[in-house]
Structures are given as structure tokens and as C-alpha cells.
N, C-alpha and C positions, 0 to 999 in steps of 0.2 A: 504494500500500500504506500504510493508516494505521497509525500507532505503535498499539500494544495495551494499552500501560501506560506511566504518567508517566514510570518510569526509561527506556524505550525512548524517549522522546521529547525526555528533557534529554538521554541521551544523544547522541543526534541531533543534538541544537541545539550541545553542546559540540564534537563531527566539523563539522558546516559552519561554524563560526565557524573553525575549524582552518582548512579549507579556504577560504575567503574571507580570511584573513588577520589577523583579528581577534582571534587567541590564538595562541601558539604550537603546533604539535604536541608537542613535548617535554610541556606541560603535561597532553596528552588519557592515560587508564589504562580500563584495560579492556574494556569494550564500544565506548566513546568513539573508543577507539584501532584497533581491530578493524572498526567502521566506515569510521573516516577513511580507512582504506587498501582498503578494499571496494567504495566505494557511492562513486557520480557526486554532483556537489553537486546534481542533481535530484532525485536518490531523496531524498538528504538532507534537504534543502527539504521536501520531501514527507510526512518522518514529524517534522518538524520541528514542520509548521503544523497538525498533529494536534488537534485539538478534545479538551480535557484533561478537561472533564465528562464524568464517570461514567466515566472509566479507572480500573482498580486502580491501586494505587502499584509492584505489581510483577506480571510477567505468571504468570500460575498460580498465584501462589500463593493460599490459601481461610483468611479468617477464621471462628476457632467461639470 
């Protein structure tokens, strides 16, 4: 499953650093935090290594 938008995929990369050890949990908040307790460090990984060209910066929402 690839991330859909840039905030889904930092958020991502903030949960598996969490998870890998590399930041604290205490520091992860919102989505970040909601994944880390959700999602295998696979899925993680997963929406992590997300290819960032041409994602919105947020999922839904429409520039006019």
C-alpha cells in the first residue's frame, strides 16, 4: 500500500524510526503515533519508501 500524500509518508517514516529505535515514541503525535501502535515495521517501511513525486502534500484535500 503506497502512502497517498507527503504527510502520510513523513508520517510513516516518523512511526518506523519509532519503531526501529531511532527516536523515541514519546516524541511521535498524531497520525505518527496512531500508526506506530497499528502497523508492523513492514507496512511501515512500505508507505515509508513511497515515491514523493506528484503526491499532494495532504490526502484530499483540492487547490483552487
Amino acid at each position: 500500500m503506497p502512502a497517498v500524500s507527503k504527510s502520510q509518508q513523513k508520517a510513516a517514516g516518523a512511526a518506523l524510526a519509532a519503531k526501529r529505535g531511532d527516536t523515541s515514541v514519546g516524541e511521535l503525535q498524531g497520525a505518527s503515533k496512531s500508526m506506530y501502535q497499528s502497523m508492523s515495521e513492514e507496512q511501515l517501511e512500505e508507505l515509508a519508501s513511497t515515491k514523493r513525486k506528484d503526491k499532494p502534500d495532504h490526502k484530499g484535500h483540492t487547490r483552487h
